[in-house]
N, C-alpha and C positions, 0 to 999 in steps of 0.2 A: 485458528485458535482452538476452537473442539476439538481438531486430529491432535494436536498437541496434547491437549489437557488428558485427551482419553489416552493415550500412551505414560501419563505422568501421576493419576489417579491411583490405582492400585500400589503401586510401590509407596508414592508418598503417603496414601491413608495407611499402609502396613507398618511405615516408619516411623507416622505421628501415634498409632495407637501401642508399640514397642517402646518408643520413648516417654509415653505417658506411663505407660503400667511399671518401666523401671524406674523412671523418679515418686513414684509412689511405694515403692519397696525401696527404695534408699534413703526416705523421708518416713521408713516405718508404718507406713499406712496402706500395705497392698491391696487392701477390699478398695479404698476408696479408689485407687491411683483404677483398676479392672474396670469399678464401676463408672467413672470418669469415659474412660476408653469407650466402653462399652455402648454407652447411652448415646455418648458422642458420636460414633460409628454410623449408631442408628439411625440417629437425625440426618447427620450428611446424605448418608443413601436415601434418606427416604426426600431429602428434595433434592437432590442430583438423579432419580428416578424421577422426577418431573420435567426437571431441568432437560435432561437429555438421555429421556431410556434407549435403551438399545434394541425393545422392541415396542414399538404402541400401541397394539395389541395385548399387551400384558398391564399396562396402564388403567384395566378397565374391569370393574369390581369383579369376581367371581362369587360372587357371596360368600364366603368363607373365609374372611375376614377374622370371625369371631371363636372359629373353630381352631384357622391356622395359632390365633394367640392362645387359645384354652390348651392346645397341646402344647406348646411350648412353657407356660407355666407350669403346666403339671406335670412336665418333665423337669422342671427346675425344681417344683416342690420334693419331687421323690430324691432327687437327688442330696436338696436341702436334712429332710426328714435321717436321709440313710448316714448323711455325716456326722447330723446331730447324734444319732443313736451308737455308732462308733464311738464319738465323743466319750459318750454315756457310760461305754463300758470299756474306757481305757485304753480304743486303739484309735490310733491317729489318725486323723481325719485323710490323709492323702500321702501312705507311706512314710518312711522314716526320716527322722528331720536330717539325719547324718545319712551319706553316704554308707552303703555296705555292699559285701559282695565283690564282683567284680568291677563296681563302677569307677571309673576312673576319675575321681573328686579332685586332683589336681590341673583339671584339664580349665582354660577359662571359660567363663561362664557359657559363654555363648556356644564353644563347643559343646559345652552340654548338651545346653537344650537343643542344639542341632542334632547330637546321636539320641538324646531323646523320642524326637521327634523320628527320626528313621526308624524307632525299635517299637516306638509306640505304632508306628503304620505300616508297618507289618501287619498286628493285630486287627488296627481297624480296616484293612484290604480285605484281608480275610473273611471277618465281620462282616463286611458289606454284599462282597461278592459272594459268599454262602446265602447271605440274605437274598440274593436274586437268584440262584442254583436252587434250594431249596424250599422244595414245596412249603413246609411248615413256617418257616423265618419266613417268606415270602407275604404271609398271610396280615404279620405287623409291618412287614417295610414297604407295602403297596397304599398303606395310610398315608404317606411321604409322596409318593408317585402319583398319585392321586390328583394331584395339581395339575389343573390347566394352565398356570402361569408363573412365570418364575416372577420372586420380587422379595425384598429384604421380611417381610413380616412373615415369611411363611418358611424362611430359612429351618425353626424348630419346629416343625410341622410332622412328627416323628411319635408313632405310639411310644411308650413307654416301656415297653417291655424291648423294644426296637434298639432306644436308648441303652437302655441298659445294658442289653445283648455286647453293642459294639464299644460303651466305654469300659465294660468289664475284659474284655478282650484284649485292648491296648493298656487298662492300666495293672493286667498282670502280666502283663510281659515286663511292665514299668518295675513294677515292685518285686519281679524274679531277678532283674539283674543289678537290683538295688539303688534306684535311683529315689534320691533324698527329694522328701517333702517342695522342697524348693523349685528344683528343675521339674515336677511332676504340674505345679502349679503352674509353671511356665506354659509347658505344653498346653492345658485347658486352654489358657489365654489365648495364646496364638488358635489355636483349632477354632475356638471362638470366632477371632477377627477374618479369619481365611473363609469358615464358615458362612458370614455374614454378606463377603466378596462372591463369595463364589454363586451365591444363590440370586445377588443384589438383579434389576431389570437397567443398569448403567451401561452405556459404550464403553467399556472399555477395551485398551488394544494390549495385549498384553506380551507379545512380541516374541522376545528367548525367554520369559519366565515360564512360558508355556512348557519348555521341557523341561523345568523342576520342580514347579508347585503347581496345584490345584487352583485355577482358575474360572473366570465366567466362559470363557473362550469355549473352556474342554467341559464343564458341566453342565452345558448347557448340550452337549450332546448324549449328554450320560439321561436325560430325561428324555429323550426323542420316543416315541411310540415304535418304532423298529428296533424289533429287538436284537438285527442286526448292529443297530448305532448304541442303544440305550446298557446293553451291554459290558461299556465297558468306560475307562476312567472311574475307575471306582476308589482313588486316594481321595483323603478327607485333605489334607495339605501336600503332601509331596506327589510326585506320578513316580517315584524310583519302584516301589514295587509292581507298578502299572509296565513301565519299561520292561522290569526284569519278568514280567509274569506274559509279556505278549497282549496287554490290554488296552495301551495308550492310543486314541484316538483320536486327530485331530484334521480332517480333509481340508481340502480347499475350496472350502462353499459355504453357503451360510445356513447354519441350522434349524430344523424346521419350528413353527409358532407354534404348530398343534400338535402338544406337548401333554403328559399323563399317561396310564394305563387303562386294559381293558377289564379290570377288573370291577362291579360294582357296588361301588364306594356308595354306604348311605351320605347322605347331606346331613345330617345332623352328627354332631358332636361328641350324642352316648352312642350311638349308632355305629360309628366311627372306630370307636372304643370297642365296642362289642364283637367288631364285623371279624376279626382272625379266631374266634371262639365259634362263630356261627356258621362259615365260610369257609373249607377249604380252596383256597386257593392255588392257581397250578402260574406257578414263576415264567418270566420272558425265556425264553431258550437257553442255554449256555453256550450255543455252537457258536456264538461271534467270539468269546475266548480264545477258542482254540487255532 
């Protein structure tokens, strides 16, 4: 019954949180229909990580609990704060409500947000994997790496400037080839729920989705302390650019528990915050790219 459910778990939580956020945008109400999804997501992972994590070793508090949630809100506020102030002065909170450019607005929906999704992770590959290549970016995305444990609350565990770095990177490519407010919204959602999979401590088996999207499977080796392993899966949802870039990693073994960077992460919070301003820091290798 578990080999089952764990082979059936990700598609179906991907299917039920897709069809929640689109009957909340066909009923007019797409905050709510996101926020629905969203919470909802949370909860399941966080007692299906009881239920049957995939490691029990990660079951077991790191103290940082309070930090993984402080950056995740204060990455949600800034983001909050940056759309309200767009607002303010008359540009849209997330690209143009109408298709322009060269986007193909007669395509259906879903095609959309699927070339969406492949143009926006483009940007966020690059985003990520600069952020391990480079000394300076290295310095905010080792806040993330930092984890000894993987598990759904620590998924936004990402300075802020980190943040910013890589949604500014996928959503100008969004908004260079004109993709309307709508389908840009999509993308968020979905990056969100894949997000939340990806990082979750659940069995799950994920089978052939492993060679098109971003899974527990494959980032849970993108965190390995070899920087041989950690290296590399660097898509936030898809692996196509991971494919085409020589990145995709997936052996036939089980990946290790002792999990994080050598970098010296304070334990507190401002600390945390402060430490890429204080510290430079020197990035995992790039030779497992190549």
């Amino acid at each position: 019954m578990r080999a089952a459910l764990s082979r059936l778990l990700w598609p179906g939580l991907v299917a039920l949180c897709i069809g929640g956020y689109w009957l909340g945008q066909r009923a007019g109400h797409p905050v709510l229909g996101f926020n629905l999804t969203y919470f909802g997501l949370l909860a399941a992972l966080l007692l299906l990580e009881r239920a049957m994590p995939y490691e029990a070793a990660w079951t077991r508090s790191d103290g940082q609990v309070g930090n993984d949630i402080g950056h995740t809100l204060l990455n949600k506020g800034i983001g909050q704060a940056l759309a309200a102030s767009a607002a303010m002065l008359g540009v849209q909170q997330a690209g143009p409500v109408e298709a322009s450019g060269l986007w193909p607005s007669g395509w259906p929906m879903a095609a959309q947000v699927a070339l969406a999704l492949a143009i926006g992770e483009f940007g966020l590959y690059w985003a990520h994997r600069l952020a391990h290549e480079t000394p300076f970016l290295w310095r905010f995305h080792a806040v993330h790496h930092s984890v000894t444990r993987l598990w759904v609350v620590n998924t936004g565990r990402f300075h802020v400037v980190d943040s910013l770095w890589k949604t500014g990177c996928a959503l100008t490519l969004a908004l260079i080839v004109g993709a309307p407010k709508e389908i840009i919204l999509w993308v968020l959602a979905v990056t969100t729920y894949v997000g939340f999979l990806t990082h979750c401590n659940v069995d799950m088996r994920c089978g052939w989705l492993n060679y098109i999207v971003n899974t527990p499977e494959l980032h849970r080796w993108h965190h390995s302390r070899d920087v041989e392993e950690g290296n590399r899966n660097y898509g936030e949802n898809l692996v196509l650019w991971d494919w085409l870039f020589g990145t995709r990693y997936l052996p036939d073994r089980r990946p290790p528990a002792n999990i994080g960077c050598d970098d010296p992460m304070p334990r507190s919070f401002l600390g945390q915050l402060a430490y890429p301003f204080r510290r430079p820091a020197t990035p995992p290798s790039p030779a497992a790219a190549e």
